[in-house]
C-alpha positions as CSV (number, residue, x, y, z in Angstrom):
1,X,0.0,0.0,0.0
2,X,1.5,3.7,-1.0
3,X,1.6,6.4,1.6
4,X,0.0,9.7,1.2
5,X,2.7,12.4,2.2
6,X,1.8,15.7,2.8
7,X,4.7,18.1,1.4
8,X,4.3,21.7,2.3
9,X,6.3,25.2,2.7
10,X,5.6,27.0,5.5
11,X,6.2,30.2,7.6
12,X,7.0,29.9,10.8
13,X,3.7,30.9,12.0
14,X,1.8,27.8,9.9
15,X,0.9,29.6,7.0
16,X,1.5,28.2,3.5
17,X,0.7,31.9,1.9
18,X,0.2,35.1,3.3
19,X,-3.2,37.3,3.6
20,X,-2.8,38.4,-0.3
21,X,-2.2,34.8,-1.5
22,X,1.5,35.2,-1.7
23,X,4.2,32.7,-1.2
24,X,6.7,34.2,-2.8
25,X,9.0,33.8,0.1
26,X,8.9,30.0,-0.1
27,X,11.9,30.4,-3.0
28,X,14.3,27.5,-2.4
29,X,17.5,28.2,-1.9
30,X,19.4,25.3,-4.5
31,X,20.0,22.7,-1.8
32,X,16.5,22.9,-0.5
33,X,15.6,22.6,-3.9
34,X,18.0,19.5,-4.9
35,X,16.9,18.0,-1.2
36,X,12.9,18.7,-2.6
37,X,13.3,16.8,-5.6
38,X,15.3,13.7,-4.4
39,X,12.6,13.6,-1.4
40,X,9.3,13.4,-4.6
41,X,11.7,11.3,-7.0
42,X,10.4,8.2,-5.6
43,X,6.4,9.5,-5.9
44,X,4.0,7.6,-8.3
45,X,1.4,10.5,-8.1
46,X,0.6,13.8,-7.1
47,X,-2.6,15.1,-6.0
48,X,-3.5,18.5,-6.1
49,X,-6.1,21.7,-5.7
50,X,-6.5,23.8,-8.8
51,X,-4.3,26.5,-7.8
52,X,-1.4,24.5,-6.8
53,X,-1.6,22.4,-9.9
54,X,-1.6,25.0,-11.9
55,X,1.4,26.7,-10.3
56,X,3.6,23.5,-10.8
57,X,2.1,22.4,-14.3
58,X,4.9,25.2,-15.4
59,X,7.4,22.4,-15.1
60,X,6.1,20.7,-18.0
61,X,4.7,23.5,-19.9
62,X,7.5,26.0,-20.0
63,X,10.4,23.9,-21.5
64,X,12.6,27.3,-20.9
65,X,12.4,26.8,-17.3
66,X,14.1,22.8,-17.6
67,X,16.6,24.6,-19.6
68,X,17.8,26.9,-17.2
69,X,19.8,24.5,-15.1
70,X,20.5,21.1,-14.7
71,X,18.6,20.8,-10.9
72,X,15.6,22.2,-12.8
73,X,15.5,19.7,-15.8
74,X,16.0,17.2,-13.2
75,X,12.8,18.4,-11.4
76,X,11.1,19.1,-14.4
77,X,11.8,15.5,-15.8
78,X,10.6,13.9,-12.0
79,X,7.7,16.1,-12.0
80,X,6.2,15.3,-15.6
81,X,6.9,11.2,-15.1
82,X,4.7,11.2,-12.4
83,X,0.3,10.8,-12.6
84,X,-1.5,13.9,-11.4
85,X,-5.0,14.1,-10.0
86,X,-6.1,17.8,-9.9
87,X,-9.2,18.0,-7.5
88,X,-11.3,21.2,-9.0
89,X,-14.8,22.2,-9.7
90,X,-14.0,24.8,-11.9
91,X,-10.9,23.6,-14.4
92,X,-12.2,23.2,-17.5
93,X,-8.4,21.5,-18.8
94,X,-5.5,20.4,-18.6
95,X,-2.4,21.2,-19.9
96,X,0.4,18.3,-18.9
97,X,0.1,14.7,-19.6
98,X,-0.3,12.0,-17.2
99,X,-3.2,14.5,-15.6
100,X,-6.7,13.5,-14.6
101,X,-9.6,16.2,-13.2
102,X,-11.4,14.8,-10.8
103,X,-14.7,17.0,-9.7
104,X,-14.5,16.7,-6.3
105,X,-12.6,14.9,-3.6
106,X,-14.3,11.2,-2.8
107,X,-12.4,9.6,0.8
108,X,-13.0,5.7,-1.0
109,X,-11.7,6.7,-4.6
110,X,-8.6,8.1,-2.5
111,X,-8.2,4.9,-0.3
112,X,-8.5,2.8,-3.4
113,X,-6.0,4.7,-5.3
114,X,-3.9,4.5,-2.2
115,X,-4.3,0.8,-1.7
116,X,-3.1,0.0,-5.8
117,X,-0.9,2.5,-5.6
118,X,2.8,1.5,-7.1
119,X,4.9,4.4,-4.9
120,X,3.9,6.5,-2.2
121,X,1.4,9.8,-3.2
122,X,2.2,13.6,-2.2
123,X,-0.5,15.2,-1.7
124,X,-0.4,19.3,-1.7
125,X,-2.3,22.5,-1.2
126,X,-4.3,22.9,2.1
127,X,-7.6,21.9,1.3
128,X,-7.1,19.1,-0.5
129,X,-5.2,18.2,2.5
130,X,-7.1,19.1,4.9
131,X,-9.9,16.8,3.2
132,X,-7.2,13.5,3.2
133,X,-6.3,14.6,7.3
134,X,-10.0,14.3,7.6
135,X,-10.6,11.3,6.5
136,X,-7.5,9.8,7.9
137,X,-5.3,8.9,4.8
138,X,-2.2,11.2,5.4
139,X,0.4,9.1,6.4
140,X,3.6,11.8,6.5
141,X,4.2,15.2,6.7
142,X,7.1,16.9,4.6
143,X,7.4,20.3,6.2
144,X,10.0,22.7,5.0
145,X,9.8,25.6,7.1
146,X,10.9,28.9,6.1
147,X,12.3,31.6,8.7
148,X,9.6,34.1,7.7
149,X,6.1,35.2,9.9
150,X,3.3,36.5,7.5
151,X,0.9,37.0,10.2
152,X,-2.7,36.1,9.1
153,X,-2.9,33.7,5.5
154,X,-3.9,30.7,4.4
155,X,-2.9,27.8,7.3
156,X,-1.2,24.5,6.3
157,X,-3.0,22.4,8.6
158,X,-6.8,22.2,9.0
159,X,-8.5,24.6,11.5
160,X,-11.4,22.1,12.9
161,X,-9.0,18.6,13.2
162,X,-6.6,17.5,15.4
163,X,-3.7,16.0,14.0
164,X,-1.3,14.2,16.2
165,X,2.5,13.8,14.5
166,X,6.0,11.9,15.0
167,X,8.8,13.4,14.5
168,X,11.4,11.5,12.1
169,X,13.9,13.2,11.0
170,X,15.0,17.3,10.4
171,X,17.4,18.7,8.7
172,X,18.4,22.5,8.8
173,X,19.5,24.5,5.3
174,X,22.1,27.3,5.4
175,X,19.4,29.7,4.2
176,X,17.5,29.5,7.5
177,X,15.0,26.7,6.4
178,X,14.3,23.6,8.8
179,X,12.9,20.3,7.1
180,X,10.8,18.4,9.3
181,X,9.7,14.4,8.7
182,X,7.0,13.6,10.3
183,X,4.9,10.5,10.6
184,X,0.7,10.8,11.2
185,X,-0.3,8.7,14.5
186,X,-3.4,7.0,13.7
């Protein structure tokens, strides 16, 4: 059976964007970068929101961005072998391969995509995830946390739940940013 990992950057206040939708202070320094690939290389799937798909289907669309550097081809080339399931009401298309629109999240279809599931699933974007925490399928937590505090924004973890978490392993970056592992207690 895959796990569902839940990879996220955050501030140090929880927030995966700031009050205006930002997250532009979530820029990877190029060893938190390398580190994010090799930690997704492995993933068999990606499940998404609308707006975070969208923000990452650029790897595959935008063949100038691959071309810039040999850690981003990598990524780019990781990123577009891997299925995607985009969770939106309101995407009409989609514009990388290997993509599926699904209407809205169902807990089963997610457990049964889990259970056939040939490597380990990340899911991303906060209420998608919050959705999975909910109905108990998030295995790990992949938090890369970024020394910044953008006060009120969107929260990384669901408001109403109560999530319970083991700590595996860190790792701290020169640029300030901690990497936690952790696993979901059941």
């Amino acid at each position: 059976m895959a796990n569902v990992n839940y990879v996220a950057n955050v501030s140090v206040d929880g927030r995966i964007e700031d009050a205006h939708g930002s997250f532009d202070w979530t820029e990877p320094s190029d060893d938190v970068f390398a580190f994010i690939t090799d930690l997704v290389r492995p993933y068999g799937a990606y499940l998404y929101g609308r707006r975070l798909y969208e923000t990452m289907a650029v790897w595959e669309t935008e063949p100038t961005l691959a071309a810039m550097s040999e850690p981003y081809a990598d990524f780019a080339n990781v990123w577009s072998s891997a299925d995607k399931f985009v969770y939106s009401t309101t995407l009409a298309t989609v514009t990388t391969e290997r993509t599926r629109v699904e209407r809205h999240f169902d807990a089963d279809e997610a457990r049964a995509l889990k259970s056939s599931g040939a490597g380990d699933m990340m899911i991303g974007g906060a209420n998608l995830a919050a959705q999975a925490f909910a109905a108990g399928l998030v295995d790990e937590c992949h938090l890369f946390v970024h020394p910044v505090v953008v006060g009120d924004g969107k929260p990384a973890f669901p408001r109403d739940g109560h999530v319970r978490l083991s700590l595996q392993d860190e790792h701290r970056f020169a640029n300030g940013v901690v990497y936690l592992h952790y696993t979901v207690d059941h």
